[in-house]
RONU-388838 format. One line per field, with one value per residue (C-alpha): x, y, z; residue in one letter. Coordinates in pm, whole numbers. Layout:
<rs>
c1	(X	...)
c2	(Y	...)
c3	(Z	...)
res	(a	...)
</rs>
This chain:
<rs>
c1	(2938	2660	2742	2466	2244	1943	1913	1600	1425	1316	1432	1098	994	908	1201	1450	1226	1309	1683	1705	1522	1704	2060	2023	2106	2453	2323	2498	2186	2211	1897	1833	1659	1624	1609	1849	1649	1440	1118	929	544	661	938	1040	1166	1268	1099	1188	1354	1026	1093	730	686	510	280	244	-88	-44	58	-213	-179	-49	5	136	480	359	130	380	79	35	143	350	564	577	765	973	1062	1175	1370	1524	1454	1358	1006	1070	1294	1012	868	462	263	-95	-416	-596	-935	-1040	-1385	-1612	-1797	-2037	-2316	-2591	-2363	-2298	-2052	-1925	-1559	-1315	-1014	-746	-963	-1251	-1504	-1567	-1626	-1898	-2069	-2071	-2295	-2458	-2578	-2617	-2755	-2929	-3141	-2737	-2636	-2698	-2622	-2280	-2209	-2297	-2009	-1783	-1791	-1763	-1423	-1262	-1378	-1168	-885	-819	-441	-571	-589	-972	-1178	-1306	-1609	-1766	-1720	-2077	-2237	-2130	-2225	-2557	-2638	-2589	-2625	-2961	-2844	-2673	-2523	-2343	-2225	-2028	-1901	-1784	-1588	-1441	-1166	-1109	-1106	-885	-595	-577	-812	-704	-1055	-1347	-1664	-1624	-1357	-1282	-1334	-1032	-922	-1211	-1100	-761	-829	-1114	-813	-590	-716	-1063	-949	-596	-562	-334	5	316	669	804	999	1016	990	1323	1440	1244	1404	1756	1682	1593	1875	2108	1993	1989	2344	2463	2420	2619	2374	2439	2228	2243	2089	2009	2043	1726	1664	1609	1507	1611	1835	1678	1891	1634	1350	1484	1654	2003	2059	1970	2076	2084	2005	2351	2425	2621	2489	2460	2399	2218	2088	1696	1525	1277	1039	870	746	424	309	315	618	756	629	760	1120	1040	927	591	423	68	23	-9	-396	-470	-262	-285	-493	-712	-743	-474	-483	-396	-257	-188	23	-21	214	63	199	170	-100	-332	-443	-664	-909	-876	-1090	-794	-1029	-924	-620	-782	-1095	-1233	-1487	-1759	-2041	-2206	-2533	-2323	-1939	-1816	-1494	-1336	-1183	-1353	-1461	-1322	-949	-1000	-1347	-1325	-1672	-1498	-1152	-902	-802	-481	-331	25	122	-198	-52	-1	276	368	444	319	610	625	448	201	94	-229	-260	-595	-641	-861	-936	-773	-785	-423	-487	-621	-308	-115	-233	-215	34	257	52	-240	-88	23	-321	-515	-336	-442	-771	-890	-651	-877	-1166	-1063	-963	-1301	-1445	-1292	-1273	-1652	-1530	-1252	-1255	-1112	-714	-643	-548	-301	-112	285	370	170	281	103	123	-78	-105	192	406	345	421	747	862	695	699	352	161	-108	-8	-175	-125	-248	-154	-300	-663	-527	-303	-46	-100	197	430	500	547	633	985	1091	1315	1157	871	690	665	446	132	68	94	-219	-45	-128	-39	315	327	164	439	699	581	533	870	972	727	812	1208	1096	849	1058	1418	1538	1322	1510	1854	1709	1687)
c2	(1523	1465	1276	969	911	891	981	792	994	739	361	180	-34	150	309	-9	-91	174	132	-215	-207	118	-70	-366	-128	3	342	473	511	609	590	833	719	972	672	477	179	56	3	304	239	-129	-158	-285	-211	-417	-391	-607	-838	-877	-806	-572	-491	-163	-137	-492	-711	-918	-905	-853	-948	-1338	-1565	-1912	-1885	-2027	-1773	-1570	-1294	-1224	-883	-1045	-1283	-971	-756	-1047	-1064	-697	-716	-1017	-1189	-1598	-1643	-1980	-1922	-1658	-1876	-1732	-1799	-1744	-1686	-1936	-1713	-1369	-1234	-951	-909	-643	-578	-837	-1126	-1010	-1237	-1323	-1472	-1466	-1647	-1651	-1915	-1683	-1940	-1879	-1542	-1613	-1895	-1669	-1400	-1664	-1816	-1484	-1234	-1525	-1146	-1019	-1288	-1197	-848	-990	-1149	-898	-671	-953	-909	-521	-598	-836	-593	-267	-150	43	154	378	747	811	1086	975	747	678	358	348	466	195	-89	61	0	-370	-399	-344	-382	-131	-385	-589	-272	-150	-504	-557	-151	-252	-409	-258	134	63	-171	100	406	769	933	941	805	673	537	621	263	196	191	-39	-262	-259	-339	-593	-804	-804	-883	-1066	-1213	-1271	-1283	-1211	-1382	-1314	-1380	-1690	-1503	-1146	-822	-766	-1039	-966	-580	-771	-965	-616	-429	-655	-702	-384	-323	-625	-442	-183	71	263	314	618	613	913	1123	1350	1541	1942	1995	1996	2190	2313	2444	2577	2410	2107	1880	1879	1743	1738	1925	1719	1857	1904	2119	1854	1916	1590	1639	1396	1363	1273	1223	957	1089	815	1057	1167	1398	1685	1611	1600	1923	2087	1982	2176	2483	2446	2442	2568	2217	2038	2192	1993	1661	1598	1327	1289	912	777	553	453	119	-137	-465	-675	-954	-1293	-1597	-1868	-2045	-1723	-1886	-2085	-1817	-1611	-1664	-1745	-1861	-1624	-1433	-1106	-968	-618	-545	-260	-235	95	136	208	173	578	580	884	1067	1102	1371	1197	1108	756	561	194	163	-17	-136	-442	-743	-885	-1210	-1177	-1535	-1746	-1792	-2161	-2299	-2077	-2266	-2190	-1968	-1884	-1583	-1417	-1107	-920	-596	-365	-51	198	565	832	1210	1343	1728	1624	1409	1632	1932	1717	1803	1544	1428	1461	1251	988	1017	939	664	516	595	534	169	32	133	-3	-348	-355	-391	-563	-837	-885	-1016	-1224	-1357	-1076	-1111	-823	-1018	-1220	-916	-951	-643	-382	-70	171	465	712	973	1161	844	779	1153	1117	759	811	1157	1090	1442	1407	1065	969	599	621	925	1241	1115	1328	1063	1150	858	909	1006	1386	1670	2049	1953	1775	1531	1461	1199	1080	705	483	530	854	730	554	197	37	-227	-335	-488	-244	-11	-187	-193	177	239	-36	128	492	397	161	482	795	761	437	563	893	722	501	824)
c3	(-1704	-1422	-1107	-1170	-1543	-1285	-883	-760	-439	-197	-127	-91	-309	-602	-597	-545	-871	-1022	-960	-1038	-1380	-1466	-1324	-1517	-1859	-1698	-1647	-1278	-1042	-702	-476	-146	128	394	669	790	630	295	232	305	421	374	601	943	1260	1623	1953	2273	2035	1834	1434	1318	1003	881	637	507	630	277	-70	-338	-760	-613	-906	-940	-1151	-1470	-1483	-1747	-1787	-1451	-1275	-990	-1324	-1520	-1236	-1141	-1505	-1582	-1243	-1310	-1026	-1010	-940	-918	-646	-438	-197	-153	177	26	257	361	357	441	561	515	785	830	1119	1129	1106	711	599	249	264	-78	-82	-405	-575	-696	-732	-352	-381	-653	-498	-111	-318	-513	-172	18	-241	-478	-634	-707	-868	-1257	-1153	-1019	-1364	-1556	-1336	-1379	-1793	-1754	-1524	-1724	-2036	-1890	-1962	-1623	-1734	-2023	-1943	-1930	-1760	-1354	-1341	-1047	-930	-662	-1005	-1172	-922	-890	-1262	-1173	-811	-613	-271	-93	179	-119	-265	19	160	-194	-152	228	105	-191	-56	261	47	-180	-237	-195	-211	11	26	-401	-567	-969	-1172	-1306	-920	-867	-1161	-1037	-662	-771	-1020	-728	-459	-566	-903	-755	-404	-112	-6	160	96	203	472	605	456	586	396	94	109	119	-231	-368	-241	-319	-677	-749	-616	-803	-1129	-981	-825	-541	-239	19	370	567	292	278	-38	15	-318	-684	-863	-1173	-1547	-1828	-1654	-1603	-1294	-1299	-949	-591	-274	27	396	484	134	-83	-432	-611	-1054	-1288	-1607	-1450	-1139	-1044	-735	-507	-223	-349	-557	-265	-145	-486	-626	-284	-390	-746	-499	-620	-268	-409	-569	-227	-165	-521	-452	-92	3	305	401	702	881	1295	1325	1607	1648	1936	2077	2229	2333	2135	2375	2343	1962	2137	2312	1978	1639	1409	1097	853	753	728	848	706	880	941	1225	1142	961	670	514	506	386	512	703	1056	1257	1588	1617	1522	1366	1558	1403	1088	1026	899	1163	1016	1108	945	1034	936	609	403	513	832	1128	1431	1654	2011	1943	1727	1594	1582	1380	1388	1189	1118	928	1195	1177	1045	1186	1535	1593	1425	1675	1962	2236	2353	2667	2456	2205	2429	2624	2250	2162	2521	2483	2088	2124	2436	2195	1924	2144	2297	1961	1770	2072	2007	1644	1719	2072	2390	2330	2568	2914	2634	2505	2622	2399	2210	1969	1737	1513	1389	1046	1188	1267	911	754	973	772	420	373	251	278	582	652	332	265	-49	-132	-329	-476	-796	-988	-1208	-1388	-1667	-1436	-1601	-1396	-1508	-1522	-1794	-1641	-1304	-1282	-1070	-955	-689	-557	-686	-1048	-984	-917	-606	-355	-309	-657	-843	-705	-791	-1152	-1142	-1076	-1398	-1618	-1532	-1619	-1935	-2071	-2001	-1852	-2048	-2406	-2348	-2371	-2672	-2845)
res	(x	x	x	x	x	x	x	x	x	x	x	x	x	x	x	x	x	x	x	x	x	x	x	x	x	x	x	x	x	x	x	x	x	x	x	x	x	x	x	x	x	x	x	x	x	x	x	x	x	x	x	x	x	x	x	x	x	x	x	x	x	x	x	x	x	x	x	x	x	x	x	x	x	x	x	x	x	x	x	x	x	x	x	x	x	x	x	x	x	x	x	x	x	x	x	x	x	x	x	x	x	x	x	x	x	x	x	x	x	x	x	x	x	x	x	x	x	x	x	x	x	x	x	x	x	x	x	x	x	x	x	x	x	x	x	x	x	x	x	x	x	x	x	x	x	x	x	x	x	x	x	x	x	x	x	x	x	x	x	x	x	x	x	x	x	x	x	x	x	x	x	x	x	x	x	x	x	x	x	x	x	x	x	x	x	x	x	x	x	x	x	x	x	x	x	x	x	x	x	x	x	x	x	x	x	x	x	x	x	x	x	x	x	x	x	x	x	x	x	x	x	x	x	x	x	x	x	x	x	x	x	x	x	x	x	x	x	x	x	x	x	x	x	x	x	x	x	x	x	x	x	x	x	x	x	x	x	x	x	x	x	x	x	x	x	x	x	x	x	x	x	x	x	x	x	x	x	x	x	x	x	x	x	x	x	x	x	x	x	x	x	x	x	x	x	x	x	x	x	x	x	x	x	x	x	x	x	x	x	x	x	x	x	x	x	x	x	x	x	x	x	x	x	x	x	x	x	x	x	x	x	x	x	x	x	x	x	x	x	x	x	x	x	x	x	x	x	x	x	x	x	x	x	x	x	x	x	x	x	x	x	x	x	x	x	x	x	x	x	x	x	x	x	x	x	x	x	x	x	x	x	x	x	x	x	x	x	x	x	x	x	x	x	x	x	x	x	x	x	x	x	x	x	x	x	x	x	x	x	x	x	x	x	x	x	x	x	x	x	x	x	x	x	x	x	x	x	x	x	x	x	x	x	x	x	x	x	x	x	x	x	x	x	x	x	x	x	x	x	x	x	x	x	x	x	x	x	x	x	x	x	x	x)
</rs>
């Protein structure tokens, strides 16, 4: 008899998803998390007594809790978890703002969104309808070959500049390619953050990582820390445990992977796959402390600001170490109903090069980081007002911080551009969940980890 009915690879939030959906039946589930903390790309960590969270600017897919349909209800639901009891902080607004004073602001009441192109690109506005019907028409979940999403605006879109201030937000919350985006990513990305909107929990992500951890080991799951996975032990071509860095040998009926398709296939000794699956697109990303008082030489009007001030948006990755030339301004506290504190947070990022950082030498490292974040302040300080003299504490991290606490291939936020959308990999029992299933955001990877248990591990015991 195996150790655990399912070991879960990974503790952030797809896989405490995973756990808890797959918990809730009274199969034994234990989840390994290689660091000595949850969450993944959405976790947290102190500095000089400051609590910074990784990963998170906002939530996307929010939703009011009578909204039963909704993506947000529907995870709460399968996790068993009170929506009525999740406190949200939506935005107040966010901006695109491109060179040339380009503006068109969205907020998570859509009308505004329609009426700022109505007003702005009055020649776009049938064009924009038209794209509206084909969205709310598509059925981006259903396996179908890539479409190009840039092809697909231009059939209804004439203007280049609303093309790619419409693509800003969308590509760097969520897309894994360059330059184009497949269209049931676009449809995806457009519902959740356009037709839906951004929020945060009520409190921290430290506290939201608490509810999940504790509800998954209320229905008696267990929960390993430092326990990094070597790889899998295979029987007739299928898992039958995992072997931990230290040697212990740990069996199971199934495995659920949440580090990437790379990563994954690496554990199956199937290195070759990573040339196919890796993805290219990372990210380097800054958080600045001021003082509360510093709010009133900075341009606090929106809660996020994506913004580009090259000729053109090129998503990709850059030639140079860092591209300052477009990026995201996040305001993690100028939520609804977030008091002002003694302190607030600024965080800036932008595309980054994962092999020159990851060839960098360690004063060359520490010399880059210096150099690309004065950049990157100078700026973005033409956008929102010059914050620098204000900064009491600053920190940052780059593609290879992020390979280090994801074990995301390349630093790849997003992960590999080739999905693996149901979740099947060459061996029979191991599948895949989170952003490499083609889910994304921090909802949509929760729900990747519930719908990879509810299709394949709890249908298996069903039968």
């Amino acid at each position: 008899m195996a150790d655990y009915s399912l070991i879960i690879i990974g503790g952030g939030l797809s896989g405490l998803a995973a756990g808890i959906r797959f918990a809730r039946f009274g199969g034994s589930v234990l989840i390994l998390e290689k660091h000595a903390i949850p969450g993944g790309l959405n976790s947290y960590y102190y500095r000089k007594g400051f609590l910074l969270e990784t990963g998170l600017h906002a939530m996307t897919n929010f939703a009011g809790p009578g909204e039963k349909r909704a993506p947000l209800n529907r995870l709460f639901r399968q996790l068993k978890l009170s929506r009525q009891e999740f406190v949200t902080r939506e935005q107040y607004s966010s901006l695109i703002y491109f060179q040339g004073n380009n503006t068109l602001s969205f907020s998570n009441d859509f009308a505004l969104l329609r009426e700022e192109i109505a007003c702005r690109f009055p020649g776009e506005r049938d064009g924009f309808e038209k794209l509206l019907a084909i969205v709310d028409a598509y059925d981006p979940f259903t396996p179908k070959k890539w479409v190009s999403t840039r092809t697909v605006l231009g059939r209804y879109l004439h203007d280049p500049l609303l093309t790619d201030m419409l693509l800003l937000p969308l590509m760097v919350y969520g897309n894994s390619e360059e330059h184009d985006m497949d269209f049931s990513q676009f449809v995806i990305m457009f519902r959740s953050i356009y037709q839906e909107g951004f929020f945060r929990p009520g409190a921290t992500m430290k506290d939201f990582l608490s509810l999940l951890v504790d509800k998954f080991i209320s229905f008696g799951g267990e929960i390993r820390y430092n326990s990094k996975v070597e790889s899998v032990a295979l029987r007739d071509g299928k898992a039958c445990g995992v072997v931990l860095a230290g040697g212990e040998t740990i069996s199971c009926d199934a495995v659920v992977s949440t580090i990437g398709a790379p990563g994954t296939f690496e554990l199956l000794a199937l290195p070759r796959q990573e040339e196919k699956y890796a993805g290219r697109m990372s990210f380097v990303e800054s958080i600045y402390i001021l003082p509360r008082q510093a709010r009133e030489t900075v341009r606090i009007d929106n809660t996020i600001i994506f913004y580009c001030l090259a000729d053109r948006f090129d998503y990709g990755r850059p030639r140079e170490a860092v591209d300052p030339s477009w990026g995201v301004i996040c305001f993690p506290e100028h939520f609804v109903g977030i008091p002002p504190a003694d302190y607030f947070q600024i965080r800036i990022t932008h595309a980054a090069n994962y092999d020159l950082w990851k060839k960098a030498s360690a004063l060359d490292y520490k010399a880059m980081k210096e150099e690309w974040g004065a950049k990157s302040r100078r700026i973005t300080s033409k956008i929102i007002g010059n914050y620098q003299q204000n900064i009491v504490y600053e920190d940052s991290f780059t593609p290879v911080t992020i390979e280090k606490y994801t074990a995301k291939a390349q630093g790849a936020v997003y992960g590999s551009p080739v999905k693996v959308k149901d979740g099947i990999t060459p061996c029979g029992n191991l599948f895949i969940a989170g952003t490499d299933q083609g889910f994304l955001g921090i909802v949509g990877a929760m729900l990747s980890g519930v719908s990879i248990v509810n299709q394949h591990i709890l249908k298996a015991i069903d039968h």
